[in-house]
N, C-alpha and C positions, 0 to 999 in steps of 0.2 A: 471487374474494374479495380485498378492499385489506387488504394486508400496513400494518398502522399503527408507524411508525418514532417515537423517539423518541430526540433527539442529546444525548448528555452532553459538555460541551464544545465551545465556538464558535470557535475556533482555526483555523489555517489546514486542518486536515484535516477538521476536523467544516463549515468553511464550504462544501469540496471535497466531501464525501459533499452537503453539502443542495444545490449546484449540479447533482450528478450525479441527484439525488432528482428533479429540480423539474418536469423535463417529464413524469413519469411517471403514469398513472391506476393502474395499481397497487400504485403503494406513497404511505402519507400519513404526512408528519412531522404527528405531534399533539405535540408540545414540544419546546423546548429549553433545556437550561441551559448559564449560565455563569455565573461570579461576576464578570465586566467589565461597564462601564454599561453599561445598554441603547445611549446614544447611538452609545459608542463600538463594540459592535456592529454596530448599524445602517449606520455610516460602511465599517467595515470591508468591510460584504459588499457592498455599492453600488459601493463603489472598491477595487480590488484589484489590486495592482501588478504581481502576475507574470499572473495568467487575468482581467483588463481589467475594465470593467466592467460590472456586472449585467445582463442582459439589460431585465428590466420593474422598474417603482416599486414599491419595498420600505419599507416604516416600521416602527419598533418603537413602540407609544404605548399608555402605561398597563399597560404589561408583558404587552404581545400583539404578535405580529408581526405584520401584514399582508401578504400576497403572494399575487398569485393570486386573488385574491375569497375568498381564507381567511384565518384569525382562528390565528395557532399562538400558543399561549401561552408566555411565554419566562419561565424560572427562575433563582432568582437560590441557587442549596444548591453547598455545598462536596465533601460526601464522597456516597461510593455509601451507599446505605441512608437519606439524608436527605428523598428525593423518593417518596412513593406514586403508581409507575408504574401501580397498577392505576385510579386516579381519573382516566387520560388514557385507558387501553385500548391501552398501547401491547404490544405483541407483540414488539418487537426492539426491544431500548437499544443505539444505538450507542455506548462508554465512548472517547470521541475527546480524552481530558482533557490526554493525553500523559504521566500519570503512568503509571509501572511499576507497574501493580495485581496482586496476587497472587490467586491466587483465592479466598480469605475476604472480600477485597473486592471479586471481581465477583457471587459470590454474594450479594452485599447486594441487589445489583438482582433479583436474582429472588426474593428473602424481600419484597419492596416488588411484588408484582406483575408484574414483567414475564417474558415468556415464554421469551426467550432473549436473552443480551451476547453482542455482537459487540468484541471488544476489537481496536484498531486501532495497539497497537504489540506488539512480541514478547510473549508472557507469560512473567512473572517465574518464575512457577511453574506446576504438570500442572495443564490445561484439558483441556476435552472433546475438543475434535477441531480442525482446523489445516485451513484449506480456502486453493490454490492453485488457482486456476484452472487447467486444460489440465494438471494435474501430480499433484495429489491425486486419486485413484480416486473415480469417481459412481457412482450418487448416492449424496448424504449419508444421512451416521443420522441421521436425525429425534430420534430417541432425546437426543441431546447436545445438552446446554444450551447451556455455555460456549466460545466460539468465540474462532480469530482468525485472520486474512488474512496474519498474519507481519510485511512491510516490503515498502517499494518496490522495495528492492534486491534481497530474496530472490526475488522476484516473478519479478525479472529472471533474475537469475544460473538459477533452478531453471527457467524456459521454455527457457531457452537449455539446460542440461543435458538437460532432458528430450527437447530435440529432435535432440540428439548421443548422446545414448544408446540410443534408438529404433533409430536407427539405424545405429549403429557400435560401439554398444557403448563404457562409457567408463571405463575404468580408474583416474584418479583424476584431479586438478585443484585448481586455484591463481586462487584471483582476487585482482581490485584495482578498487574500486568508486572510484570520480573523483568525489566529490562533491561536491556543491552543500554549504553552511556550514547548519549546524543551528539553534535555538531554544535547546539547550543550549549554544551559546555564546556569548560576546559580541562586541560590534565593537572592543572597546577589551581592554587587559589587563586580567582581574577574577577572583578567586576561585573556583576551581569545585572541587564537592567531591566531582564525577564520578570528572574526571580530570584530572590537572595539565594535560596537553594543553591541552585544552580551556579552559582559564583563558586561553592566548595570544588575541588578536585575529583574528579569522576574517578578514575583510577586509586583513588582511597575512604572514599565513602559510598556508603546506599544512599540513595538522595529521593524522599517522595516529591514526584511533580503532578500535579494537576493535568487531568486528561481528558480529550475531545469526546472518548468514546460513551462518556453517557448520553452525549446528546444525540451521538450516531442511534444507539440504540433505541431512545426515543422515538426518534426521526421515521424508524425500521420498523418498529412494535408501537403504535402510537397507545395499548393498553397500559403500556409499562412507565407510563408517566409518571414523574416522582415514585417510583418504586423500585426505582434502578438506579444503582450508584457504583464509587469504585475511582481509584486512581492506580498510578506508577508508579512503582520504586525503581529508577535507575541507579544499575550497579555494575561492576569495574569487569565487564566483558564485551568485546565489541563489536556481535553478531550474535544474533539468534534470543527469542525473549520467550516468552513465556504467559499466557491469560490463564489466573487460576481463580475458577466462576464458582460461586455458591448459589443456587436458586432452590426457591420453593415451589414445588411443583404441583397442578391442581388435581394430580391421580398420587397413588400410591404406587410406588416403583421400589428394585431391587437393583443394584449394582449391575446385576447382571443384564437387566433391561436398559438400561441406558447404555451399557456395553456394546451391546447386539444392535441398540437404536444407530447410534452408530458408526459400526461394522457394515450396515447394512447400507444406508445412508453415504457414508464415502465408497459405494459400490453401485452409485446408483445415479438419487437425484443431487446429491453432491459431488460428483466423481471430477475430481481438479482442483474442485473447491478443500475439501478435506478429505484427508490422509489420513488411515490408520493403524496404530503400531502397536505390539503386542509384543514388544520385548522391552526391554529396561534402558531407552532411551535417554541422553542429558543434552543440555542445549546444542553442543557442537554435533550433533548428527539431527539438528533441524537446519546446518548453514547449506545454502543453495536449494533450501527447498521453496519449490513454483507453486502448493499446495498453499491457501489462507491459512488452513490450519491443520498441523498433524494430532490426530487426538489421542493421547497418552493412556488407553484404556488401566494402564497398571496402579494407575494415580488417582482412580473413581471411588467415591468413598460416600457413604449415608450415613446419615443422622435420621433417626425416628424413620416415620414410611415416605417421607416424601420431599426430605433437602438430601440435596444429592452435592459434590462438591466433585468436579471434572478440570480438565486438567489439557491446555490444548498449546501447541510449539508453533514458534512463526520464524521465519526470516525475517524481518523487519525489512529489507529492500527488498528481496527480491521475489515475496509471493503480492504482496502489491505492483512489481513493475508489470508484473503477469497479467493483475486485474486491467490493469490500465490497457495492457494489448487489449484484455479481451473487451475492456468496453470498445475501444480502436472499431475492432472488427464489426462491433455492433451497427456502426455507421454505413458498410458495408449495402448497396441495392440489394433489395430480397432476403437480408438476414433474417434469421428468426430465432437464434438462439438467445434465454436468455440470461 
């Protein structure tokens, strides 16, 4: 049965989701919105600065997309609840708007028809269920409507926990995500009513902001309450970031054992989820990676027997647009992967 997807928002993470969508015969985007010209759509997903461009001939005209010998209709509505999802038959709205929607407004989407939101940055407020690949327990509740994948970063940080915890047991921890400059800033000095921070110049300052992923983590590890902290430093590059984790561990371990942990691990019960590299990688050879997180084994390092200090690479769009298929897929009769 084709799972029919339908993208709210055409921005860099909703272009990343219909990239990750495109080769697939199981899942069909039947629309998309955005309130930008078609043109300037159009140009966007053709030529794309950081993931290159398009693979085949893409056109928008007369407010339909072309691709692929297919017709998607493209929308031009501002708020959730504007679009009747059920006159496309779409079964899962990806809400890729990048606003902080709460849930009165992802419920919009399913009073309009559609069967389940997939909300593709943190939610503001309680959602049904929070799926992490290789980290969240399978299979889903079908049962739960309102959905979300978390962040790029949490993606990371919680694979990488979950695979130090498995197996050493992990007592608490501290991260520092190294990141690439956001959408919520600017390149120049400008107003922001986020965060002052964030008002400075991305492309000339490190700028720390406040990050979702401790809660994610909590959420994940409910042990790890109050014992896990950690934000972001956004800095002047614009792809590919960096989680760099410090934990205490409940065994005594060697460099070499968390090395091998894993090695072993992205060859196995994480294999998609994380990636492992064993040469002397720097951010631009994480751009385009589908993996949550490539683990930087060169970068492992201990303190006394048991803090270990690891070191893991992300895409920041595009190993999240991945997760998002794969929760997609989860929906899927008879699925069972989880």
């Amino acid at each position: 049965m084709t799972i029919r997807v339908a993208i709210m928002g055409f921005g860099r993470i909703g272009r990343n989701v219909f990239r990750a969508l495109y080769d697939r015969t199981d899942i069909d985007v039947v629309a998309i919105n955005d309130i930008a010209p078609p043109e300037a759509m159009e140009y966007l997903l053709r030529y794309d600065t950081l993931q290159g461009r398009f693979s085949d001939p893409v056109r928008i005209i007369d407010g339909k997309l072309f691709a692929r010998g297919r017709r998607i209709p493209f929308l031009h509505f501002r708020e959730p609840g504007e679009i009747q999802w059920y006159e496309y038959g779409a079964d899962v709205v990806i809400e890729a708007t990048g606003q902080y929607r709460d849930r009165d407004d992802l419920q919009k989407h399913l009073d309009m028809g559609a069967d389940r939101v997939i909300l593709t940055t943190p939610p503001r407020t309680a959602i049904d269920d929070l799926y992490v690949r290789g980290v969240t327990p399978g299979p889903i509740d079908r049962s739960h409507r309102i959905w979300s994948c978390g962040s790029s970063t949490g993606n990371c940080t919680a694979a990488m926990v979950k695979v130090l915890d498995d197996a050493f047991g992990v007592n608490s921890g501290c991260f520092t995500s190294i990141h690439a400059y956001t959408t919520e800033q600017s390149l120049i000095d400008a107003p922001n009513s986020v965060d002052l921070r964030l008002s400075r110049a991305a492309i000339e300052n490190i700028v720390p902001v406040q990050s979702w992923t401790r809660t994610l983590i909590e959420r994940c590890f409910p042990k790890l309450e109050n014992r896990f902290t950690g934000n972001k430093l956004n800095v002047p590059i614009p792809d590919a970031s960096c989680v760099d984790l410090v934990t205490m561990l409940d065994n005594d371990v060697s460099v070499s054992d968390v090395n091998e942990v894993f090695r072993s691990a992205a060859g196995s019960t994480m294999d998609g989820v994380v990636s492992y590299a064993h040469e002397p990688i720097v951010s631009s050879d994480a751009v385009g990676e589908t993996a949550s997180c490539v683990f930087d084994s060169l970068a492992t390092m201990q303190v006394g027997s048991n803090m270990v200090k690891t070191l893991g690479w992300y895409d920041q769009g595009g190993g999240l647009a991945h997760r998002i298929v794969d929760l997609i897929t989860q929906f899927a009769p008879h699925s069972t992967t989880a």
